[in-house]
N, C-alpha and C positions, 0 to 999 in steps of 0.2 A: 408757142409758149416758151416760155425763157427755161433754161433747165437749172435742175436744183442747183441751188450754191451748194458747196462743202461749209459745214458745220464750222467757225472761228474755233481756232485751237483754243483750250485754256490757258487763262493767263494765272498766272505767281500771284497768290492775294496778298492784298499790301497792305491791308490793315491790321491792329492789334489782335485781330484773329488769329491772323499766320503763327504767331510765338506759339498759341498752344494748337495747332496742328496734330489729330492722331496721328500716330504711329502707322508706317505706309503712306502716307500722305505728304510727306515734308515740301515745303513750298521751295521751289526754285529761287535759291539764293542770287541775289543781284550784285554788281558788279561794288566796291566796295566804295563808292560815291553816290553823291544825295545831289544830283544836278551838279552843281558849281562846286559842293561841298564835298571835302574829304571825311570820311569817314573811320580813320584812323586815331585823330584827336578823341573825337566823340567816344570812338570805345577805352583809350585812353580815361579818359575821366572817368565813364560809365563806373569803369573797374576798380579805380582810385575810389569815388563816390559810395562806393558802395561796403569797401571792406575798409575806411580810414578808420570811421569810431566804431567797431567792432569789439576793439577791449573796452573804452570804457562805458559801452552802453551794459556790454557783460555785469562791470564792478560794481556799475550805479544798481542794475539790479539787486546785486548781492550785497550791496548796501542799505538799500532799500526796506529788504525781506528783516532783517535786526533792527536795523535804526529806524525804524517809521511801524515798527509793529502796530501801533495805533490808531494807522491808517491804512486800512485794507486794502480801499478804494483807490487811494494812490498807485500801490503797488502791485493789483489789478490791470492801472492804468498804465505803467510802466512794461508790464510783460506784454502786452497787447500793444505797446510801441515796439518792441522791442519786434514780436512776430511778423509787423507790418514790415520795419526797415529788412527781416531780413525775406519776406516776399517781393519786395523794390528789388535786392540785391538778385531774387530766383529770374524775375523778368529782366533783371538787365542782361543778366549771362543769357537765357533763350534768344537776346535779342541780337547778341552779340555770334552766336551760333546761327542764328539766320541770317545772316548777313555775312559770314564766312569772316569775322573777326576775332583778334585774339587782343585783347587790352592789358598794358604793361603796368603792374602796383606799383607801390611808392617806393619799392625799395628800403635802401641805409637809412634816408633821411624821417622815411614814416616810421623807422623801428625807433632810433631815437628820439624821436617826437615822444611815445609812448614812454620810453623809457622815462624820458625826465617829466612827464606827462603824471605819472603814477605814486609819487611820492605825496603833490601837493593837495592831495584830498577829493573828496567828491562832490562836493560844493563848486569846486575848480572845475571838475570832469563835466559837471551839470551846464558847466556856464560854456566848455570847450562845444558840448552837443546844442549846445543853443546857436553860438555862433559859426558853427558848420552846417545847422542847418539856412539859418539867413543866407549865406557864402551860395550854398545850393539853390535856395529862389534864385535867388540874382543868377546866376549863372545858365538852372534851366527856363528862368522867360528868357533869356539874349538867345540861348540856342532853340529854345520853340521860335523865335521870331524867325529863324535863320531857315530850316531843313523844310525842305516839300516831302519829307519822307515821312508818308502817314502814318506807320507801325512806328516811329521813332515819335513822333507829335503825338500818338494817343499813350505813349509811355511818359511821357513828359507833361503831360497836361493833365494827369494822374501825380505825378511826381511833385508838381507845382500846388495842387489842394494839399497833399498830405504832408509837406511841408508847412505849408500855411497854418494848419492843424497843429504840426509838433512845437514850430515856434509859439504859439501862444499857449500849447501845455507846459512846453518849460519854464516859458516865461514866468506865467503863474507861477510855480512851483518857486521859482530863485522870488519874487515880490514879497511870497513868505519869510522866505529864509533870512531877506534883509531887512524884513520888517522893525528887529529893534535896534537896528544900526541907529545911530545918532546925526546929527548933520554931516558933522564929520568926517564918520566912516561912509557916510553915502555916498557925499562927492567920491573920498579916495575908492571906492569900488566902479563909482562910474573912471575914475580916469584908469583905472586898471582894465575895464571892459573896454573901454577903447582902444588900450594899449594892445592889449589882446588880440583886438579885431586890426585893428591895422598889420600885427605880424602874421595874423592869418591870411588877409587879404594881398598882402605882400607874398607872401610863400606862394599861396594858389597862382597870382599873377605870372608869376616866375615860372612853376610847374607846366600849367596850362596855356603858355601863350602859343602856341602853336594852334590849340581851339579858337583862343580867340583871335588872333590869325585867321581862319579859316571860316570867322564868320563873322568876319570885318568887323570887328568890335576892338576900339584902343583898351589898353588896361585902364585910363584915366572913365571913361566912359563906367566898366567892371565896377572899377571903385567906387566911382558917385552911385551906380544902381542900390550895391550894396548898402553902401553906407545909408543913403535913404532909409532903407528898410530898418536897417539897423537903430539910428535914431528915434523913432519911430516908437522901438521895442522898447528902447532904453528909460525913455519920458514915462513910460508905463508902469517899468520895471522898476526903476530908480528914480522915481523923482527928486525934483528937487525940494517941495514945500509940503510938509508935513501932514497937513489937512488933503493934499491930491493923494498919497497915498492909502489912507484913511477909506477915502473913496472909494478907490481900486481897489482894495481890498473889500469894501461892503459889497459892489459890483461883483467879486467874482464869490463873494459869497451867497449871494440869489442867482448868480449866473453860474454854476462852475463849468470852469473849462470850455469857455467858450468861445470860438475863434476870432481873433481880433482882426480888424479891415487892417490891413498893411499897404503901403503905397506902393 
């Protein structure tokens, strides 16, 4: 008879389990690479991603709670966005500590952001969180396509619904808001949302190219994902012919807040 084997040592679990691991149990941190992939960019953004709109999701709240007194439900729905992004924010850091990662903020240029960010109202701040969230799909499908790293893919592919989810709450919300715009002001608010998105996309480009570097993604490539998505919103949000709006608006009145298919 063949004699016993010895028992296979335990392996390091590598799924979204590991992040919440009891106490005494910590899983064996792996080497700070995902196969081919560096691991550095990713907690880089992780970190950025998570504490960029921190103030004005704060204001819109406190904005919220006075000016929409009328609307409960809203700002119900507001604090329940708010607790979500900042549980993304708890699992990024656990994940970034599993992994024996340290992820660098924005620095100068994100306090300035903020700074000149804060004067132009919450209407503004509403439209910034809109299209940081867009910025964000784009960014986490390219890196779920990229990492074999399963506790990193089940954090991402959570990330990617509840994104999907926040841009069509915002959306909503600004469709009202520009509802008694006139032709006029619609175009100029759509070319000011563009204008927007493109220096957003431009900034992120610049910040994070060493991500997309790392996972073979040109910035020209970034930009069309985004902007898709983007467009997308925008037809929704702003139309351009008076009766589409009309529409949209009946639609999210028997629907509310309902998640919009995004390409």
């Amino acid at each position: 008879p063949q004699p016993p084997t010895a028992p296979a040592a335990p392996r390091a679990p590598t799924t979204s389990s590991a992040i919440s691991a009891p106490a005494g149990h910590a899983p064996i941190a792996p080497p700070c690479r995902d196969g081919a992939l560096n691991l550095q960019p990713v907690a880089d953004w992780l970190t950025w991603n998570s504490e960029i709109n921190t103030p004005s999701r704060d204001r819109l709240l406190a904005w919220a709670t006075t000016e929409c007194a009328t609307d409960p439900a809203y700002i119900q729905s507001l604090r329940l966005f708010v607790k979500e992004e900042q549980w993304h924010a708890d699992i990024a850091r656990k994940y970034l500590a599993l992994r024996n990662l340290i992820g660098r903020p924005g620095g100068f240029n994100r306090a300035l952001t903020r700074s000149l960010i804060r004067p132009l109202g919450l209407r503004f701040e509403l439209s910034i969180l809109l299209l940081s969230e867009i910025a964000a799909l784009a960014m986490s499908r390219l890196l779920l396509a990229a990492t074999q790293d399963e506790t990193l893919r089940g954090l991402l592919t959570q990330a990617i619904h509840d994104h999907e989810c926040h841009i069509a709450f915002h959306s909503e919300r600004l469709t009202t808001e520009f509802a008694d715009f006139n032709f006029l002001r619609r175009n100029l608010r759509r070319l000011r949302l563009r204008t927007m998105f493109v220096t957003l996309i431009t900034g992120l480009t610049a910040r994070h190219r060493h991500l997309l570097r790392a996972i073979h993604c040109s910035k020209l490539k970034f930009a069309r994902d985004a902007w898709r998505t983007f467009t997308a919103v925008l037809e929704r949000m702003v139309p351009y012919r008076r009766e589409e709006l009309l529409a949209i608006l009946l639609d999210q009145q028997q629907k509310p807040y309902e998640k919009a298919g995004l390409p």
